[in-house]
N, C-alpha and C positions, 0 to 999 in steps of 0.2 A: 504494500500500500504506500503512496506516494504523498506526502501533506502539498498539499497549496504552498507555495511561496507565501510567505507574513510580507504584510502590506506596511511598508514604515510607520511608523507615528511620528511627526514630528513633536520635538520637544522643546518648546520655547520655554527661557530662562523666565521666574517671574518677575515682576517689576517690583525696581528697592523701594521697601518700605517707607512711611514718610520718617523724617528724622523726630515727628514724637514718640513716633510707635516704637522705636527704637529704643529711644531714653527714656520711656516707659517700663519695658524689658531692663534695660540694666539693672533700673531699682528694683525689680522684682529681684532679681539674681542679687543684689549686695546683700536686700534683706534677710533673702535666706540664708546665703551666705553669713551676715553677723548672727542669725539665731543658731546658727549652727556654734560657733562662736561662743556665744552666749553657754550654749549648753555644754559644749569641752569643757571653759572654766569651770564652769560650777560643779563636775565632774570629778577635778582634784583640788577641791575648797568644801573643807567643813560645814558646817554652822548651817547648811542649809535651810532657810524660815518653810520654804515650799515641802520641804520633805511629808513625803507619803502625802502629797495632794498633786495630782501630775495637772488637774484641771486648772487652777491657779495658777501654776507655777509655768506653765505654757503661756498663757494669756499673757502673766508679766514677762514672760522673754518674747512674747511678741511684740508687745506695745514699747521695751526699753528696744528693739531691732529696730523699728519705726521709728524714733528718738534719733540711734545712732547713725540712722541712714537720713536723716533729713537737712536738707543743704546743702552741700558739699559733700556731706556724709564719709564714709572713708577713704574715700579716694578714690577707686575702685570703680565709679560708672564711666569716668573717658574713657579707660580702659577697654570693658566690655563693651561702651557703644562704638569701640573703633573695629572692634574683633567680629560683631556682630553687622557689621558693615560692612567689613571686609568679605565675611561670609555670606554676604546676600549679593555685594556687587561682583565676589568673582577674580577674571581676568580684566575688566572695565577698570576696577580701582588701582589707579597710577601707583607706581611701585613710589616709597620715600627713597629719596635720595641718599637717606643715611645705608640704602645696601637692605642684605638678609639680614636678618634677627641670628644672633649667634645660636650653636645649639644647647650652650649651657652660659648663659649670661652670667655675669656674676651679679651675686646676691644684693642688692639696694634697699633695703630693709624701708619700709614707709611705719614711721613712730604712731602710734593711737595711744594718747594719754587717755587709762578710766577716769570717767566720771560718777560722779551720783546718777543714781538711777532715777527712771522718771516718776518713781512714787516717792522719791524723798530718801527711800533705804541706802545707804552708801554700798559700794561692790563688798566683797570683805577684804579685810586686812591684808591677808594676803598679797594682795592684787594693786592696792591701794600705793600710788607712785612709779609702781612698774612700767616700763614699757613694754607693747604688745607689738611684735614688727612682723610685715607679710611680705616674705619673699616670692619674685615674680618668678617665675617659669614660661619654658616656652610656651604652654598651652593655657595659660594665665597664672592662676595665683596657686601657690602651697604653703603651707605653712612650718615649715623644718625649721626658719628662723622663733618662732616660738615660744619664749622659756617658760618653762612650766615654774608657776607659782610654790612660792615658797610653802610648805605643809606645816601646819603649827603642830606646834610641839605635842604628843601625845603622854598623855597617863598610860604606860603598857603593864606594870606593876598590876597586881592582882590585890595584893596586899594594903595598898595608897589608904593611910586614915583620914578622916576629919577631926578638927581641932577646930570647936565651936569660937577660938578667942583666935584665931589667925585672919589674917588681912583677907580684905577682898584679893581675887587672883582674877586677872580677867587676860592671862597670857594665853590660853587657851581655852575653847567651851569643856574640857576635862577638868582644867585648872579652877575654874569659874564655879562648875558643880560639885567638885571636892569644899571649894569655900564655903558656900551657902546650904550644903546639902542640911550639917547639921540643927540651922535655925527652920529650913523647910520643915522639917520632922516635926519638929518643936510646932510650929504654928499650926501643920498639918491636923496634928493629935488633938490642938485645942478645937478645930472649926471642922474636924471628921471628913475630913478630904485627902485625897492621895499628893503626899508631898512633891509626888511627881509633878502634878499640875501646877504646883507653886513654883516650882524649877523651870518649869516651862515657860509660864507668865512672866517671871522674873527674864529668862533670854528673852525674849521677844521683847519686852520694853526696853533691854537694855542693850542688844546686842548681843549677847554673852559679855555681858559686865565693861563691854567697851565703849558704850553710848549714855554714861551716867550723867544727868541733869546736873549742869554746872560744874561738869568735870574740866579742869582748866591743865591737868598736867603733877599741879599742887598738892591738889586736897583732892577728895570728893563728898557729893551730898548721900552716896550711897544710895539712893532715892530705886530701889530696884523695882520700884511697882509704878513708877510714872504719878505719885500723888503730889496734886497742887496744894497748895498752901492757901485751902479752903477751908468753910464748916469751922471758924472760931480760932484756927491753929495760933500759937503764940511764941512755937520753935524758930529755930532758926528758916533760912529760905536762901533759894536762889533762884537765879532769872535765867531761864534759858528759853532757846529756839523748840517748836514744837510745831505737829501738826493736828489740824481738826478737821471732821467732814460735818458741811454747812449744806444739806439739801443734797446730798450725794457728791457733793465737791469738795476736794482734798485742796487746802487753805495753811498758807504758812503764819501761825501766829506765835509770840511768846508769851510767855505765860511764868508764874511765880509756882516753883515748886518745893516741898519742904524737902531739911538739911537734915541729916543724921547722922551721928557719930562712930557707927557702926551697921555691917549687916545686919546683927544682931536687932539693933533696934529699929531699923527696917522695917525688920519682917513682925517682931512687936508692935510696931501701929498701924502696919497690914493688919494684923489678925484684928486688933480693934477696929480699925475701921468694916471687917466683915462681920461685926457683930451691929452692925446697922440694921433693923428690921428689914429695908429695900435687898438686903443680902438674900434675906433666909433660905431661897429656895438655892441657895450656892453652898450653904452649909450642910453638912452631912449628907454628902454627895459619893462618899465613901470612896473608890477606885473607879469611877465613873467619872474620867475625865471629862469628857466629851458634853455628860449633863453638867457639872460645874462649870467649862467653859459657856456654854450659852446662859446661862442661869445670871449668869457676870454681865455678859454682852446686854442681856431683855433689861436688866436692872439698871442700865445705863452707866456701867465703869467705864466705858470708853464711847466716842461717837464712829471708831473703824466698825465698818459692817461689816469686816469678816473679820475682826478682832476672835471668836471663837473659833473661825476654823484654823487661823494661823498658832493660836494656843493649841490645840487640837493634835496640829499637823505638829509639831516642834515635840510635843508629849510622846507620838507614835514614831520620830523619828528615827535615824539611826545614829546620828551623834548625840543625842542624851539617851537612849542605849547601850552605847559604845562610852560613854561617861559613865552611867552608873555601873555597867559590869566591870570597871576597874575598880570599884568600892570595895569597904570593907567594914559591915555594920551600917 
């Protein structure tokens, strides 16, 4: 049996793109690009707030990738809208004069200083000053130039005590829940809640002990529960930067919050303050973190609307996990 000869098809090149459509596309590509980004760091950086909530924790690396890609963004869309031009015009697009692209360029690092993120939370510690360089390639970007952020120091000790009279620690989220773990207990027992969830509250307003209200270097207010210097107080105070949600909108204001001379007494006027009737259904909440964090949130302790699941999400985590099984007692 013999086929018919095939009839050509001719096949016309398509016509280039307008140049928005173009640099429309690059931004897509950076973006993804930085959430990808986004999510290596966080990858080898402790302290996770997102841990065990992957639905949060997306949403914020998409809207800080949005952030980091807006304007100028990282450099990176002349780039791709020349590459993506090249690739639609072909042989049409006039060769530069500077010759072929070598096949191994050498490395030109382009510097991205972190910034604060766009909900206000700083990157972590780690990360904080580094520089992040992206080395070009011939088929665009890689990232080999990269250095991998420094790893805070870990409790590996199985043994590690607490000593309810030693200093806040806030060199690392180990170091941080060795420190406070003891007056956690302490207040836990009085208000029949899981100490855990006090530890947890406490990193989240505080960082892991690195974000303390009128922490100047100096001193500190200790202040690990975020309480102002409201409801009669007559202690000490200080002034610092803070955030509030006014109508679902995140608002930079300061605010007076009280000064304490110790964790210890801290987490002492924690406990009295949750002996406020508006507490009650926050008290004797037993190992039910999850009810005591909302129980917090309905009663109006903070104006974040997901103030409970970020308490939530830091309680199930695996760095105050990986804190507490380094305890002992």
């Amino acid at each position: 049996m013999r086929l018919p000869s095939a009839t050509p098809i001719p096949l016309e090149r398509p016509q280039t793109p307008e140049r928005a459509r173009v640099e429309e596309a690059a931004r897509g590509l950076e973006g993804q690009f930085a959430q990808m980004l986004i999510k290596t760091l966080r990858s080898t950086t402790p302290g996770d707030p997102f841990a065990g909530d992957p639905t949060y924790r997306d949403l914020y690396d998409q809207a800080l990738a949005q952030s980091l890609t807006k304007g100028r963004g990282l450099g990176l869309q002349p780039m791709i809208v020349k590459q993506l031009t090249r690739a639609t015009q072909g042989d049409a697009q006039p060769a530069t004069p500077a010759g072929p692209l070598p096949i191994n360029p050498p490395a030109r690092p382009i510097p991205l200083q972190p910034a604060g993120t766009p909900s206000g939370l700083p990157l972590p510690a780690g990360l904080r000053g580094d520089v992040l360089a992206l080395t070009p390639a011939s088929h665009g970007t890689s990232l080999p130039a990269m250095a991998r952020p420094p790893m805070l120091p870990q409790q590996t000790a199985s043994t590690a005590t607490c000593d309810e009279n030693a200093p806040l620690d806030c060199s690392s989220p180990e170091a941080f829940v060795r420190s406070v773990w003891p007056h956690a207990k302490k207040a836990a027992a009085e208000l029949g809640v899981s100490p855990k969830a006090l530890v947890a509250q406490a990193a989240l307003e505080t960082g892991w002990g690195r974000r303390l209200a009128g922490k100047d270097g100096k001193a500190s207010s200790h202040n690990l529960f975020g309480i102002k210097a409201s409801g009669g107080w007559q202690g000490a105070q200080v002034d610092a930067p803070t955030f509030e949600y006014v109508n679902g909108e995140r608002i930079s204001v300061r605010a007076r919050f009280r000064s304490y001379a110790s964790a210890a007494d801290a987490f002492a006027d924690y406990t009295r303050l949750l002996q406020n009737p508006r507490y009650a259904a926050a008290r004797g909440s037993g190992d039910d973190v999850h009810r005591f964090a909302h129980a917090l949130q309905r009663a109006g302790y903070a104006t974040d609307p997901m103030y409970a699941a970020k308490i939530a999400a830091i309680a199930d985590g695996a760095t105050l996990r990986r804190a507490l099984d380094g305890l002992e007692g």
